[in-house]
DOSE-488798 format. One record per residue (C-alpha): residue in three letters; y, z, x. Coordinates in steps of 0.25 Angstrom, whole numbers, padded with zeros to 4 digits, always signed. Each point is the difference from the previous one (the first is absolute). Example, Ala and Ser with C-alpha at 12.3 -4.5 7.8 and 13.67 -1.06 7.14 Angstrom:
// DOSE-488798
ala-0018+0031+0049
ser+0014-0002+0006
This chain:
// DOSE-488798
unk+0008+0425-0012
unk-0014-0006+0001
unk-0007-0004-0011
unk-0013+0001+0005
unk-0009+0009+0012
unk-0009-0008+0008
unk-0012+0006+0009
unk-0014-0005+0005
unk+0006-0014-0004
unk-0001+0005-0015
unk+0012+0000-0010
unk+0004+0011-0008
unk+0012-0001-0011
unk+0010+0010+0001
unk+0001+0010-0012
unk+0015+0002+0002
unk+0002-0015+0001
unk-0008-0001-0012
unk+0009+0009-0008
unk+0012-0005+0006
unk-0004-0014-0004
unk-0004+0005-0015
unk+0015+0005-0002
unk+0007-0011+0006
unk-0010-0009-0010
unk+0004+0009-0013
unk+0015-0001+0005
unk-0002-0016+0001
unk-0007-0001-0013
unk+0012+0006-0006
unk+0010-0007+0007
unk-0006-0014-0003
unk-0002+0004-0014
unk+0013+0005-0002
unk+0005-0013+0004
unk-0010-0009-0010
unk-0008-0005+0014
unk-0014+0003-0007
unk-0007-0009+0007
unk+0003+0006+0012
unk-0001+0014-0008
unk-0014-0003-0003
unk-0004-0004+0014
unk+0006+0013+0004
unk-0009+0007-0009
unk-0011-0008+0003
unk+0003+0006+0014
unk+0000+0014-0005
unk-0011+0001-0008
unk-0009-0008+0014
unk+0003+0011+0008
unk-0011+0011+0005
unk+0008+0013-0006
unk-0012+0006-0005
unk-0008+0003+0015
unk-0007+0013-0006
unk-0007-0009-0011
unk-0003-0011+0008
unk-0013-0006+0003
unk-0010+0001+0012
unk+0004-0017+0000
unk+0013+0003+0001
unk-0002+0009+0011
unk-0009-0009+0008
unk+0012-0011-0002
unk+0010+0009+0005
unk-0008+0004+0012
unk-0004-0013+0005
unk+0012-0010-0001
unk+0002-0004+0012
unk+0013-0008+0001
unk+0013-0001+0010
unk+0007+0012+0000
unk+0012-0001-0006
unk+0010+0008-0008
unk+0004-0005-0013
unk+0012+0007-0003
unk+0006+0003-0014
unk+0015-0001-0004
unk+0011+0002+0009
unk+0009-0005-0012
unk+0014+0001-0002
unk+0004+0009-0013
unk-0003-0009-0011
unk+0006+0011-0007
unk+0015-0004+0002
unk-0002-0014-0007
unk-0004+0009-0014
unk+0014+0006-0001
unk+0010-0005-0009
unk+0008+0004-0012
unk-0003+0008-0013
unk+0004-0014-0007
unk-0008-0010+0010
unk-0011+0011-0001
unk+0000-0002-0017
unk+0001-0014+0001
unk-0010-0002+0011
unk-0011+0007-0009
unk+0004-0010-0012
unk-0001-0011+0008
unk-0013+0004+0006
unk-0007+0001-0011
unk+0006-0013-0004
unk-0006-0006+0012
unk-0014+0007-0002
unk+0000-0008-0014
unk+0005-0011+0006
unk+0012-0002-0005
unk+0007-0004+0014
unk+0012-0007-0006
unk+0004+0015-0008
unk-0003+0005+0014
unk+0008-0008+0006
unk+0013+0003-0009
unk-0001+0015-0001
unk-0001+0002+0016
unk+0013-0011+0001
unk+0010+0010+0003
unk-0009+0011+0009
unk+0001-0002+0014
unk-0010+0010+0008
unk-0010-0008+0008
unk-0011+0005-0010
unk+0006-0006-0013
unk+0004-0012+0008
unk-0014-0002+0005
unk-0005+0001-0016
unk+0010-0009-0003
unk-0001-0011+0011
unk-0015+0001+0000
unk+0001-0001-0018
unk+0010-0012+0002
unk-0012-0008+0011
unk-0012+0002-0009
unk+0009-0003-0011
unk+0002-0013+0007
unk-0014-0004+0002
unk-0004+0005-0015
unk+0010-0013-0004
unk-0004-0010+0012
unk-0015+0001-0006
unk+0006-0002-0014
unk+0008-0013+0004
unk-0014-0005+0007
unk-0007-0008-0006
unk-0016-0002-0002
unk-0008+0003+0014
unk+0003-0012+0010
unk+0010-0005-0009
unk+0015-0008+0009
unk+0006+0015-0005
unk-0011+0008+0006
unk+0002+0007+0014
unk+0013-0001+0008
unk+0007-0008-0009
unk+0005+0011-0008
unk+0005+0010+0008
unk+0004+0015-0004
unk+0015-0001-0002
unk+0002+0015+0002
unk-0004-0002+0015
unk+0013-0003+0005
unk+0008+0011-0008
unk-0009+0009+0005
unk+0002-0004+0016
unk+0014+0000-0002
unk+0000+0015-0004
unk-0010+0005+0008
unk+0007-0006+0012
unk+0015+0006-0004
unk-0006+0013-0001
unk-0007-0002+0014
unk+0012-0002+0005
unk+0009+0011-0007
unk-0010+0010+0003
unk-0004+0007+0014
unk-0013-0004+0006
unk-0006+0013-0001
unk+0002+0002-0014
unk-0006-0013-0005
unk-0009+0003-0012
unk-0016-0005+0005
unk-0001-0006-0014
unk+0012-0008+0000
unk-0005-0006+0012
unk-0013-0002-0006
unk+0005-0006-0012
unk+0009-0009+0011
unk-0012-0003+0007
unk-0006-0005-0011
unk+0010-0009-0008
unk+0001-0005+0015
unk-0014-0005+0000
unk+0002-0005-0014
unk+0012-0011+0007
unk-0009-0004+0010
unk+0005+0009+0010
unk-0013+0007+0006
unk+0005+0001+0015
unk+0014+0007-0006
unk-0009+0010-0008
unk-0005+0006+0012
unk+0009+0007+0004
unk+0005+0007-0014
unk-0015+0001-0002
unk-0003+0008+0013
unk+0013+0008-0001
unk-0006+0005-0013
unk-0013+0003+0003
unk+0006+0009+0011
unk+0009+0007-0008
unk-0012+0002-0013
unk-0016-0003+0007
unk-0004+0004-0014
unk+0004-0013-0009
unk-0013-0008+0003
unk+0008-0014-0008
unk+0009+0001+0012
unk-0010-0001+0009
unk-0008-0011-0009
unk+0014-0008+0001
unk+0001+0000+0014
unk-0015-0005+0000
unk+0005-0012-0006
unk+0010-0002+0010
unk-0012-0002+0010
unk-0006-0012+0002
unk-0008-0001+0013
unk-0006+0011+0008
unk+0007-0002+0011
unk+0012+0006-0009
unk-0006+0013-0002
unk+0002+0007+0015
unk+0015-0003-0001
unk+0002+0007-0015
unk-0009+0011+0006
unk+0007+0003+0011
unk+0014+0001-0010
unk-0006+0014-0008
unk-0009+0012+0004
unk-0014-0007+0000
unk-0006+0014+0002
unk+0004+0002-0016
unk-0012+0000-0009
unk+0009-0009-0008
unk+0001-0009+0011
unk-0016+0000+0003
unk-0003-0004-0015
unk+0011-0011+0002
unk-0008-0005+0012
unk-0012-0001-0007
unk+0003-0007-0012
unk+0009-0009+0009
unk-0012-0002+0008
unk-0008-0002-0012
unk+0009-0010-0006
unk+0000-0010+0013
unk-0016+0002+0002
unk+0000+0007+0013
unk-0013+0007-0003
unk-0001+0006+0012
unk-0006+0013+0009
unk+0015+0006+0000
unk+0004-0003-0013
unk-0014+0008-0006
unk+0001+0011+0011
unk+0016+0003-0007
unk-0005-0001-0014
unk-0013+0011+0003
unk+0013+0009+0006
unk+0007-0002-0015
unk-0013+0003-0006
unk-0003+0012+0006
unk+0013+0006-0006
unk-0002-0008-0014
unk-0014+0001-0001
unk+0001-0003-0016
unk+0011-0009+0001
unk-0005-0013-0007
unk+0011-0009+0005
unk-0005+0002+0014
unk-0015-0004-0006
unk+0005-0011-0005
unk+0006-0005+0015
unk-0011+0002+0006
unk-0010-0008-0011
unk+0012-0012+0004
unk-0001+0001+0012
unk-0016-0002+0001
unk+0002-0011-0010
unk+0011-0008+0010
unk-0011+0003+0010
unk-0010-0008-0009
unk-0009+0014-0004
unk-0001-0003-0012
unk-0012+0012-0004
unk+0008+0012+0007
unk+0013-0006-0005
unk-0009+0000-0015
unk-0004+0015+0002
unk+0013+0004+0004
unk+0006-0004-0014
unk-0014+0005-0007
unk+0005+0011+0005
unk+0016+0001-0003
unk-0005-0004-0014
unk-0009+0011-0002
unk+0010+0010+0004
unk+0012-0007-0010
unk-0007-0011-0008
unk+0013-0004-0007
unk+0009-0003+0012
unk+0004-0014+0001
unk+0007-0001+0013
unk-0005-0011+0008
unk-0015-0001-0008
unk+0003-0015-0002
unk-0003+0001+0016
unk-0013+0006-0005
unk-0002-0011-0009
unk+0001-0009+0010
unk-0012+0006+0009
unk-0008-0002-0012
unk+0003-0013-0003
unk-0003-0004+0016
unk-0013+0006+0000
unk-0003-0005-0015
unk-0003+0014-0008
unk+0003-0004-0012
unk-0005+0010-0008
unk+0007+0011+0007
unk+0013-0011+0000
unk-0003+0001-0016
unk+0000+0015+0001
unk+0013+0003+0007
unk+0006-0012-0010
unk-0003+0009-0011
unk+0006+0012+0005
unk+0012-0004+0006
unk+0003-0005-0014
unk-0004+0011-0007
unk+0009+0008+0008
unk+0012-0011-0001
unk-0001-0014-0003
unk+0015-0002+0001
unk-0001+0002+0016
unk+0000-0013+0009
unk-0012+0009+0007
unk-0007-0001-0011
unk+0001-0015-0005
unk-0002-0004+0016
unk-0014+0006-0001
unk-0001-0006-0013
unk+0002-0013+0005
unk-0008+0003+0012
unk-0012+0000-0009
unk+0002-0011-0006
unk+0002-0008+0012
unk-0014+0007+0004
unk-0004-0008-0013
unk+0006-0012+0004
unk+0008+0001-0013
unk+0013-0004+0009
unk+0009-0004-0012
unk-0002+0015-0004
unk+0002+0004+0014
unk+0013-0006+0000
unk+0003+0004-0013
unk-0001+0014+0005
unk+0006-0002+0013
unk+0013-0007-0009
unk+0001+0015-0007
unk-0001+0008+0013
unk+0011-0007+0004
unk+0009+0001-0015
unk-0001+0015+0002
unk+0004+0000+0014
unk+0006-0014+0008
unk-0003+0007+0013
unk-0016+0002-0001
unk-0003-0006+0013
unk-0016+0000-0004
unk+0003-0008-0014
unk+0008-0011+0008
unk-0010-0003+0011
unk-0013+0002-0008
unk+0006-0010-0011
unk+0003-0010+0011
unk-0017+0000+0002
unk-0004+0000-0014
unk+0012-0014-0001
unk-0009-0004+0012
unk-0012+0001-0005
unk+0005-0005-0013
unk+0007-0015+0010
unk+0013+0005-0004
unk+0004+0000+0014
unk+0016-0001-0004
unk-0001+0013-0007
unk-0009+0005+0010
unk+0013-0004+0012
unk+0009+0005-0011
unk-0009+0015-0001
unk+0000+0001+0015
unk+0014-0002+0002
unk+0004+0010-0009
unk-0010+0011+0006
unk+0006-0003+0013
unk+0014+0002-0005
unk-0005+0014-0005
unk-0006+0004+0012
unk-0001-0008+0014
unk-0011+0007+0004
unk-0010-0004-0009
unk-0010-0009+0009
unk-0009-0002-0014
unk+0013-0010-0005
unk+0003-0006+0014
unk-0015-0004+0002
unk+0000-0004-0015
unk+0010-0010+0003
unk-0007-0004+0014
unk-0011-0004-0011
unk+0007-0006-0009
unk+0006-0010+0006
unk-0012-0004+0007
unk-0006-0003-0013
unk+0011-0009+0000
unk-0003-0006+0014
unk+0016+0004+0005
unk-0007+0005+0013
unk+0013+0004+0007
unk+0005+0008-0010
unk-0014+0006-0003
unk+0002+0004+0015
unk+0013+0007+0000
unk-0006+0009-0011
unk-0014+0003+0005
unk+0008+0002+0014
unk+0009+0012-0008
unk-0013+0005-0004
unk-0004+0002+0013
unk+0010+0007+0004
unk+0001+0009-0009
unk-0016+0005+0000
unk-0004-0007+0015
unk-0014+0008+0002
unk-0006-0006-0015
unk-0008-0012+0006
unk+0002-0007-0014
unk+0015-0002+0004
unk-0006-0008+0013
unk-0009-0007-0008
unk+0010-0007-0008
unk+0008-0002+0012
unk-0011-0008+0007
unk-0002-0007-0013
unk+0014-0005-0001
unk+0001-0006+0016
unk-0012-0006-0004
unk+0007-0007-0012
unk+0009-0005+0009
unk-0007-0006+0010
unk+0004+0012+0010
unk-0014+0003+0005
unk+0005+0008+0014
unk+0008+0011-0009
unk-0012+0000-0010
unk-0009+0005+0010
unk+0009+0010+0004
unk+0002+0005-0014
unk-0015+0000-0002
unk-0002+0006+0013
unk+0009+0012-0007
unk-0007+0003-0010
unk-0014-0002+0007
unk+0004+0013+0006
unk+0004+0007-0010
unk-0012-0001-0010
unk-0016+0000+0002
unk-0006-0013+0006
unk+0003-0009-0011
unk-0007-0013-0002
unk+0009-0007-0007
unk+0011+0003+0010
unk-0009-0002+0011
unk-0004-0015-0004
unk+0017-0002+0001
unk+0000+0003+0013
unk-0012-0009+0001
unk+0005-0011-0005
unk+0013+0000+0005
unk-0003+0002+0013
unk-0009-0014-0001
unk+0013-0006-0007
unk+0008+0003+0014
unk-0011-0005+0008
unk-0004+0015+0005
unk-0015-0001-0001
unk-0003+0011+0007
unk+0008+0010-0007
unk-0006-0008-0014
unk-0013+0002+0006
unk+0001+0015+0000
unk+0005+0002-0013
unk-0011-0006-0007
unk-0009+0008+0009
unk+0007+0012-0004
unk+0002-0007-0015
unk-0018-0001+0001
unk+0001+0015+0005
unk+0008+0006-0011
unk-0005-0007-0013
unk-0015+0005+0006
unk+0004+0014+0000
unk+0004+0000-0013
């Protein structure tokens, strides 16, 4: 069914997708609670609560946005899924037990959990189990760690449940018909996948499941982490029905998390906004999108705004935090310190944009100190790791600084802050051709931000390669503003190689450009 009506290039939502898409929400809210996934419960809800359901009550605003988007024509379907109903059967017995071990799991109690669903075998108690036994398993990895950056921090201390768990998970694949596989067993087989450095074996599982139940946005977050370029996307897309507003939202934030700030990318996110004109998650893409893109006051109003609407959401305001430290607010930086504590100081959010104002300060011993608590409360706070690595660098702890980057990286590959932090890092410490290898992954991963170029020409220069310097700086000459400083590069550079005609006109254009400004 089509979602949407199109006419006089206007875009109109469909009431009966509307309500169509409101149930199937409700059914997965209580689907995902059911199975203690609350942080795919609450997006859902989230979801539920951004939809337009009250079109007699809305505003002439409203009204005006829903005539005039114009976008690409698309329909964006809501759940073709199978029957999640016939994983929810199982015995009186297994039904008892299941709702003991549930609330043993919601007060985290996941070894009692674990013991009282030993014996059940329906795919749903065996999920709660499985998935009770994993985080069981990363509870005690953390506790064997020892302090941040310590030799047992990271890797070193792997979850000891992983392997138990593939084990069982696979036999049951096996012994199982491939129609009837539960979507969260192969979810949870996604991500204890991952978890062995597997990513390229989760896709599979992960895609499987998301076809079977579009709903549990954590699978879709897992199979995020399973892509590391762009160029991976198109092929995960062409493996599930990309027409699914799932699969739109999935795109987006994919898109988001690689930088690809682009006309398409924008253009798909006003589709999902004109069906989830509340929905603050989507606010919050868009406000990181414009802040890849280096717009740092839309990307500012935009979470002026998000916070208006929910001033004690946390998700993702350590991003905010970071926009105000760029453009040096630090009274507005102070105020959002204060609120986010308020509303939870034990939140890795909330000590990140603590330590963000102190940086701002240039108090980086208690930067640090906070970005060392972020990381107590939650190992894998990509933000906590990288920012730590440039307080350690403003403090000439460039070992720690290596150290904090690495372990960013091993969180998440895609983070071009940590590979560009290293790039510098080891420039400080004059190894030039490692400085290279990282400021070249940089590149890669954000190629239209000039600064990435920048630091590639300064590296070639560095090492005497004056030819490939040019070319770098010639890159990223055409991706900014007539620059001075780049501009008296090429200048210079060109004279170095004997090229004075080429030098000549720089510096022309070099006298040209710093007269305008």
């Amino acid at each position: 069914m089509s979602s949407m009506t199109s006419g006089n290039d206007s875009l109109q939502v469909d009431p009966t997708f509307v309500g169509q898409l409101q149930r199937d929400l409700e059914q997965a809210f209580n689907v995902l609670s059911d199975r203690c996934l609350y942080e795919s419960a609450k997006w859902t809800a989230e979801a539920l609560i951004g939809l337009d359901l009250e079109d007699e009550d809305a505003s002439a605003d409203d009204a005006d946005i829903m005539q005039d988007a114009t976008v690409a024509r698309t329909q964006l379907e809501y759940a073709d899924a199978s029957d999640i109903t016939m994983f929810d059967r199982m015995p009186a017995s297994e039904r008892r037990k299941y709702t003991l071990a549930k609330a043993c799991f919601s007060c985290r109690e996941y070894d009692r959990t674990v013991m009282f669903l030993d014996k059940c075998n329906s795919p749903k108690c065996m999920f709660l189990r499985l998935f009770a036994k994993y985080i069981s398993g990363e509870k005690k990895k953390e506790e064997r760690s020892e302090v941040i950056l310590g030799p047992l921090d990271g890797d070193s201390t792997p979850n000891k449940e992983l392997a138990i768990i593939i084990g069982e998970l696979e036999l049951y694949f096996r012994s199982s018909d491939l129609s009837k596989h539960d979507p969260f067993l192969l979810y949870l087989y996604g991500i204890v996948l991952i978890k062995h450095k597997c990513e390229k074996a989760a896709v599979e599982p992960l895609i499987r499941s998301v076809k079977l139940y579009p709903y549990n946005w954590g699978a879709w977050l897992e199979l995020l982490a399973c892509v590391s370029t762009i160029d991976q996307l198109p092929s995960i897309l062409a493996q599930i029905p990309t027409s699914h507003i799932m699969a739109k939202t999935f795109e987006v934030v994919t898109s988001q998390e690689l930088f690809q700030s682009t006309d398409a990318v924008f253009a798909t996110l006003s589709q999902l906004e004109i069906v989830f004109p509340n929905f603050q998650f989507l606010k919050v893409q868009r406000a990181l999108l414009c802040y890849h893109a280096l717009e740092y006051n839309e990307s500012e109003k935009l979470f002026d705004t998000v916070l208006t609407v929910d001033p004690h959401r946390l998700d993702d305001m350590d991003m905010y935090s970071n926009i105000l430290y760029v453009t040096e607010q630090r009274a507005k930086l102070a105020y959002l310190a204060q609120l986010a504590s308020s509303t939870d100081k034990f939140r890795p959010e909330t000590c990140c944009i603590i330590a963000n104002y102190y940086s701002l300060k240039s108090e980086h011993e208690k930067a640090v100190v906070y970005y060392r608590r972020a990381l107590t409360l939650n190992r894998n706070c990509l933000g906590a790791w990288t920012l730590m690595g440039h307080e350690y660098v403003e403090l000439k702890n460039i070992r720690a600084a290596i150290e904090s980057y690495r372990r960013a990286i091993g969180v998440n590959s895609k983070d071009v802050r940590a590979w560009y932090g290293l790039g510098q890092a080891y420039e400080v410490i004059e190894m030039y051709y490692y400085s290279f290898f990282y400021y070249q992954r940089a590149a890669a991963l954000k190629p239209y931000d000039h600064r990435m170029w920048v630091a590639l020409g300064n590296c070639f220069e560095k090492l005497q390669r004056p030819t490939e310097a040019i070319k770098a700086y010639k890159r990223a000459l055409s991706l900014s503003e007539m620059e001075v400083s780049i501009l008296q590069k090429l200048s210079s550079l060109h004279a170095s190689i004997g090229d004075v005609a080429s030098a000549a006109r720089y510096s022309q254009l070099c006298k040209e450009a710093d007269t305008q400004s």
